[in-house]
N, CA and C atoms as a LAMMPS dump frame, in Angstrom:
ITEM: TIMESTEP
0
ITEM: NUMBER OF ATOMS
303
ITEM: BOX BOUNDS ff ff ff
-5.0000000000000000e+02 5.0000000000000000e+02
-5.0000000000000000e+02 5.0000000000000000e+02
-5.0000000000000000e+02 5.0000000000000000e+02
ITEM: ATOMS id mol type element x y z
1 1 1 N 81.134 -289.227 -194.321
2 1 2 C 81.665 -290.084 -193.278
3 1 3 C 83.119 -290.419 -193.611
4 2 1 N 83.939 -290.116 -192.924
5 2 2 C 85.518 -290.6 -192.592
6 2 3 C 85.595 -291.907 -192.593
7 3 1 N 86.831 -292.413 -193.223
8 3 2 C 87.419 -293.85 -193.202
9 3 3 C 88.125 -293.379 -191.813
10 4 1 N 87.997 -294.438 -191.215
11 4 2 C 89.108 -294.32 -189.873
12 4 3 C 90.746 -295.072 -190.373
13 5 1 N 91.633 -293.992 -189.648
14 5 2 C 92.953 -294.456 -190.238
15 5 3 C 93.382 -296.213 -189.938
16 6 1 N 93.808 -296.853 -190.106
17 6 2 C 93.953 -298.312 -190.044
18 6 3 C 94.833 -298.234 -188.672
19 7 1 N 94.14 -299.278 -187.67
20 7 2 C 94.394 -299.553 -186.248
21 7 3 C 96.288 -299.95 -186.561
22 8 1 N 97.28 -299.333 -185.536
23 8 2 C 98.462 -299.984 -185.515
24 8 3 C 98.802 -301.437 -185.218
25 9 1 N 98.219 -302.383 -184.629
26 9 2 C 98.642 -303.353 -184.922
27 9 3 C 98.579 -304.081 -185.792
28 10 1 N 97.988 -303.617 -186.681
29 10 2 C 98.216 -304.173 -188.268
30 10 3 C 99.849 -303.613 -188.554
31 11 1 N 100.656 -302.957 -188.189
32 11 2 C 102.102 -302.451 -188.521
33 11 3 C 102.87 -303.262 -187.2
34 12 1 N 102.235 -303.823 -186.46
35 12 2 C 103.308 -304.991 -185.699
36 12 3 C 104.079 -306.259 -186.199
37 13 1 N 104.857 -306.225 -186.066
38 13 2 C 105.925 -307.119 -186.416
39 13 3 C 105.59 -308.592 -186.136
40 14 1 N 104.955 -309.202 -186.879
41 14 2 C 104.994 -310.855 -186.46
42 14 3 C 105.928 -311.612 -185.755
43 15 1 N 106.671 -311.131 -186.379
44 15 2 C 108.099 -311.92 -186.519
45 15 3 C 108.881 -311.557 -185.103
46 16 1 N 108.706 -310.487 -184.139
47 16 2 C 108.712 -309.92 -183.029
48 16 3 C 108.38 -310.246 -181.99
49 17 1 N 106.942 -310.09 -182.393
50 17 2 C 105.678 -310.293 -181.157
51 17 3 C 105.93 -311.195 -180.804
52 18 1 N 106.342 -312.742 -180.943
53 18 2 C 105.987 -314.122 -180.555
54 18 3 C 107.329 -313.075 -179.023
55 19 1 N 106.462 -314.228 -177.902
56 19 2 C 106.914 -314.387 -176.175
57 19 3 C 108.313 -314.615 -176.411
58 20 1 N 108.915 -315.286 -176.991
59 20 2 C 110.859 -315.641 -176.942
60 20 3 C 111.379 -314.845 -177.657
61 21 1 N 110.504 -314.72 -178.928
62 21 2 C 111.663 -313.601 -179.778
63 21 3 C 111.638 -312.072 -179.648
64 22 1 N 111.033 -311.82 -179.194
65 22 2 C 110.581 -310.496 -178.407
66 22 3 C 111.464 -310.643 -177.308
67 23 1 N 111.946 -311.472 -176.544
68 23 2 C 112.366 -311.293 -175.087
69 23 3 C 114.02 -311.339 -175.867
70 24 1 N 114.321 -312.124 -176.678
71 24 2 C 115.679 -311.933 -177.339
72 24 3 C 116.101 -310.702 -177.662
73 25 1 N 115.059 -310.254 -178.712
74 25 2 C 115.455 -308.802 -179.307
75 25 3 C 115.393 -307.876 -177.871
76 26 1 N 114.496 -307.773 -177.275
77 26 2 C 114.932 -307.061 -176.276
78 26 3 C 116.199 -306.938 -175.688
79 27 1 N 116.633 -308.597 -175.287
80 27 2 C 118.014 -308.517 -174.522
81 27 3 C 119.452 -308.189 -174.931
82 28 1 N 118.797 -308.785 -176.63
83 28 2 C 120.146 -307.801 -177.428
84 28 3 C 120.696 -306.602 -177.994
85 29 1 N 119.016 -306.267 -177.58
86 29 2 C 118.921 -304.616 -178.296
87 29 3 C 119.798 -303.635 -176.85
88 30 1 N 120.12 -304.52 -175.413
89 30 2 C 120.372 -303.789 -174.778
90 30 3 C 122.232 -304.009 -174.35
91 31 1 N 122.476 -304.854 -175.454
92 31 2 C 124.083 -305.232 -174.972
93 31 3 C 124.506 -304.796 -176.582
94 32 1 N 126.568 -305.22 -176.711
95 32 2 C 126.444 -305.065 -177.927
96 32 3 C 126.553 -306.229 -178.797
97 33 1 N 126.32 -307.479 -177.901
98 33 2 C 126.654 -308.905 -178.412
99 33 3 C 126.221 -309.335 -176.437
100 34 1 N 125.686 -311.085 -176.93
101 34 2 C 125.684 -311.605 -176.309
102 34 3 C 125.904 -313.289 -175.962
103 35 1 N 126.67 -313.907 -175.045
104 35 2 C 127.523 -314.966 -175.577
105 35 3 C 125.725 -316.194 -175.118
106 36 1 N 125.399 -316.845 -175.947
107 36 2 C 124.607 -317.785 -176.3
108 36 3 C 124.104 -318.671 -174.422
109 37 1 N 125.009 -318.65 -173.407
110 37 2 C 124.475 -318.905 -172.429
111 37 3 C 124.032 -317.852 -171.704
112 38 1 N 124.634 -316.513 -171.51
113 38 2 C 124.181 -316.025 -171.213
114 38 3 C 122.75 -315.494 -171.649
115 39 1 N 122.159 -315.785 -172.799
116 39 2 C 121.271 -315.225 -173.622
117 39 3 C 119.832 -316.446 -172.982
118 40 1 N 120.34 -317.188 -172.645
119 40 2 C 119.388 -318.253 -172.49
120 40 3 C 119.402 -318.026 -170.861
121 41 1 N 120.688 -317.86 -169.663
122 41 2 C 119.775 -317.405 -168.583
123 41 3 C 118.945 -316.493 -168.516
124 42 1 N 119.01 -314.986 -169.393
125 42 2 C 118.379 -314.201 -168.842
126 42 3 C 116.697 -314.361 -169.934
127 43 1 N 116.455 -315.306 -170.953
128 43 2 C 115.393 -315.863 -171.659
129 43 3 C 114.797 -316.874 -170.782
130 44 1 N 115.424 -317.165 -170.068
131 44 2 C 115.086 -318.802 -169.451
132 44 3 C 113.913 -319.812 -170.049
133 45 1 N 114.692 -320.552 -171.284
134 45 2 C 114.126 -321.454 -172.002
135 45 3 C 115.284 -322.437 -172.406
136 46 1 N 114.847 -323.558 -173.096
137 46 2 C 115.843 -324.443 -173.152
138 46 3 C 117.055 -323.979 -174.266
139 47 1 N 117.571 -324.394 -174.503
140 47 2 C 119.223 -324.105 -175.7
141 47 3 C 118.414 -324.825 -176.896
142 48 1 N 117.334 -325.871 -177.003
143 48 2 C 116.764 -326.078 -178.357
144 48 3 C 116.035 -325.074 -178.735
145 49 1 N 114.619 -324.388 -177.77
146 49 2 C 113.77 -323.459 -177.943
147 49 3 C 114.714 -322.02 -178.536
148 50 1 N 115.806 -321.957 -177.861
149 50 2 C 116.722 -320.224 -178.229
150 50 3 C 117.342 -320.34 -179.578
151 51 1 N 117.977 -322.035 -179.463
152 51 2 C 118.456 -321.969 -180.688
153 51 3 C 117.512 -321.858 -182.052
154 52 1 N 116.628 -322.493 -182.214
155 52 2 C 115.01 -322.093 -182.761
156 52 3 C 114.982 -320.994 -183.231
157 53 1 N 115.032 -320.3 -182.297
158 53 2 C 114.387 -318.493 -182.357
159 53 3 C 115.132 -318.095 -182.744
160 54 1 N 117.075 -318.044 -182.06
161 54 2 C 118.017 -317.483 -182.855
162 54 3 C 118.092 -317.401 -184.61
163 55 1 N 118.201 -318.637 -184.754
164 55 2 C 118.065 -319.224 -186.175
165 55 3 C 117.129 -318.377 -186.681
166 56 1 N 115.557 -318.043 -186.145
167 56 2 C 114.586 -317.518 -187.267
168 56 3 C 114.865 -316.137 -187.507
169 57 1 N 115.269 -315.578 -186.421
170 57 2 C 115.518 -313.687 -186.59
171 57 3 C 117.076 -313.954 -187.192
172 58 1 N 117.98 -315.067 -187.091
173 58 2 C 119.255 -314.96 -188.148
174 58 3 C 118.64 -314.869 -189.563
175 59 1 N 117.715 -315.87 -190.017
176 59 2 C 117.019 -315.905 -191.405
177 59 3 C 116.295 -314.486 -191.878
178 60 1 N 115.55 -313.953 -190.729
179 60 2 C 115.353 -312.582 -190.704
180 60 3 C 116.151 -311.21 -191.268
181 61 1 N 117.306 -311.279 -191.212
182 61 2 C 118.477 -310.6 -190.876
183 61 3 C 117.953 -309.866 -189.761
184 62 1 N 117.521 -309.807 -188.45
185 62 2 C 117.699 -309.272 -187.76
186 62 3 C 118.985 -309.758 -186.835
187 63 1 N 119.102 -310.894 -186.549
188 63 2 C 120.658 -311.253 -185.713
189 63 3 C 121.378 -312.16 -186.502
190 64 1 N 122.28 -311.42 -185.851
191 64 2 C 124.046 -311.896 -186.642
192 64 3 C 124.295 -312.743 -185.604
193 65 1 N 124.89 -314.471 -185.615
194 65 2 C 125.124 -315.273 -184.911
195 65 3 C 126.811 -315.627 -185.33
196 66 1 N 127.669 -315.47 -184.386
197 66 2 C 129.296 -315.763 -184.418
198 66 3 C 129.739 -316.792 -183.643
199 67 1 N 130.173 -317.583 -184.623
200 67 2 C 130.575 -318.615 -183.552
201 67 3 C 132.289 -319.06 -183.656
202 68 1 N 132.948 -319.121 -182.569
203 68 2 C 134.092 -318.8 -182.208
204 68 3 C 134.527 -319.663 -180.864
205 69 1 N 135.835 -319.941 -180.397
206 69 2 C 136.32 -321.116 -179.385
207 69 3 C 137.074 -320.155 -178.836
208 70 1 N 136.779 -320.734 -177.552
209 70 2 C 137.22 -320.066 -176.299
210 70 3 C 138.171 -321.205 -175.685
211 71 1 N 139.488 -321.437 -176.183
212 71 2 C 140.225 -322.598 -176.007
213 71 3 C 139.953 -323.773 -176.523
214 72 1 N 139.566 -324.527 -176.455
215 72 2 C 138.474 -325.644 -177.102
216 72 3 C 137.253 -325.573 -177.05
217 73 1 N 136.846 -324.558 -175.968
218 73 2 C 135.248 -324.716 -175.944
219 73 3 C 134.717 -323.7 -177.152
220 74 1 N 134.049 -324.266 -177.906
221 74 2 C 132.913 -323.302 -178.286
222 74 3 C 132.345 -322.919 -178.137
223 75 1 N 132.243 -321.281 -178.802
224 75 2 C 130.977 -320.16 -177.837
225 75 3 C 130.298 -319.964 -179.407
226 76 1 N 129.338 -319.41 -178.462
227 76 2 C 128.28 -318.788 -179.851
228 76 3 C 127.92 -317.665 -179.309
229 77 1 N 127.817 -316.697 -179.828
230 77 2 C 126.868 -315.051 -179.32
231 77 3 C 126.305 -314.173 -180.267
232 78 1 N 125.631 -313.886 -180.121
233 78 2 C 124.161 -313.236 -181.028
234 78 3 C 124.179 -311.67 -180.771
235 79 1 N 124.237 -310.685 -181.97
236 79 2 C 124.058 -309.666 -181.642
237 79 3 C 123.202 -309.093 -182.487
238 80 1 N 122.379 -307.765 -182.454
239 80 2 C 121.433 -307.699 -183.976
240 80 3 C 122.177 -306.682 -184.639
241 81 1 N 121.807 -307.17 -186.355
242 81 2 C 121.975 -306.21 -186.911
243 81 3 C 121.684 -305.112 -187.045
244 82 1 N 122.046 -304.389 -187.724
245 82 2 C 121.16 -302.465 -188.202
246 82 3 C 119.956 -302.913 -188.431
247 83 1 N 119.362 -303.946 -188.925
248 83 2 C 117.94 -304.499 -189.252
249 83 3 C 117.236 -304.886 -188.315
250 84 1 N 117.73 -305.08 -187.691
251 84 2 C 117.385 -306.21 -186.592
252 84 3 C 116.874 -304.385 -185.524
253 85 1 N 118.01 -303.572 -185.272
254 85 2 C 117.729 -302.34 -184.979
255 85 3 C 116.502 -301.801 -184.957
256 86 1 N 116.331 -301.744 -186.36
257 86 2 C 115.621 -301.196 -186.918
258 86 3 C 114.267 -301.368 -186.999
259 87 1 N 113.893 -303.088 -186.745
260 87 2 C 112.866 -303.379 -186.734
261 87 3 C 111.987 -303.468 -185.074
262 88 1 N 113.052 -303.855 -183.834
263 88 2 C 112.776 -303.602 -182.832
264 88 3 C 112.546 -302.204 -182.485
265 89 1 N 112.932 -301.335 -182.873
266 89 2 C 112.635 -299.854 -182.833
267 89 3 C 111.338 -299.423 -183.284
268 90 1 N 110.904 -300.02 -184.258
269 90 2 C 109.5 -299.638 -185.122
270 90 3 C 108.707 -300.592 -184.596
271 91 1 N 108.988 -301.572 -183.929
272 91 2 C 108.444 -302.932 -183.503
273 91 3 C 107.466 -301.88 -181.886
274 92 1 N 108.805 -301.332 -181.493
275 92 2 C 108.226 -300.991 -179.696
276 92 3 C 107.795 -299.84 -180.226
277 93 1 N 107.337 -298.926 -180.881
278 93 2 C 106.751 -297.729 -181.426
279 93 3 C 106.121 -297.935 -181.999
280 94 1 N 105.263 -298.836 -182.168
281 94 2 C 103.916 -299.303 -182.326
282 94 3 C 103.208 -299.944 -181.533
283 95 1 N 104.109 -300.474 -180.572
284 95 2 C 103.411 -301.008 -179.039
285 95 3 C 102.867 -299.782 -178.695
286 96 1 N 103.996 -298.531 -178.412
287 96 2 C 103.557 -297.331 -177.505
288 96 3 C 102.451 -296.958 -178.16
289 97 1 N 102.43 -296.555 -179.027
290 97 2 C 101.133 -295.948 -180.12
291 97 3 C 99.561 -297.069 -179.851
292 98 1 N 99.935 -298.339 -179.614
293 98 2 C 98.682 -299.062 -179.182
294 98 3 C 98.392 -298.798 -177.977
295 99 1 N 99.389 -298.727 -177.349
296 99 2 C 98.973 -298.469 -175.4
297 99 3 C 98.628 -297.026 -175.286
298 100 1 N 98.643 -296.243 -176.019
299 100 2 C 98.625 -294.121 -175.863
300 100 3 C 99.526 -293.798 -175.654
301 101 1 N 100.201 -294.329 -175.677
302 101 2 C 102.043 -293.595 -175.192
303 101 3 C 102.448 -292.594 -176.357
């Protein structure tokens, strides 16, 4: 009798999967930086909840957070690292592999 190979979502990304940080990495995986309001209309959650999440995938090294003034105002914008890359890449290629893709 065969061991069956170990189901892929045991190789899903915790740290991913959660509903906000998943919708982040997505939105940054598709720009090459993104300025901190804009990141929160297209998340639509509050600026405490993003800032939250930002912060945990910064601790991650998956996103690099820059913060910089736009005349007096301060901006903030989030882009991911090669890690951050890297892990959303292996992150959604283990989704496909759970769905049959």
């Amino acid at each position: 009798m065969s061991v069956p190979a170990e189901h892929p979502h045991h190789r899903l990304n915790e740290l991913i999967h959660s509903p906000v940080r998943f919708s982040v990495m997505a939105a940054l995986a598709g720009a090459e930086s993104l300025d901190f309001k804009d990141l929160l209309d297209t998340i639509q959650v509050s600026d405490s909840l993003l800032s939250k999440q930002l912060a945990v995938l910064e601790k991650a090294g998956y996103v690099k957070i820059r913060k910089s003034f736009a005349g007096k105002m301060p901006r903030t914008s989030a882009s991911l690292t090669p890690h951050g890359h890297e892990a959303w890449t292996g992150h959604l290629q283990t989704l496909r592999e759970i769905a049959g893709g």
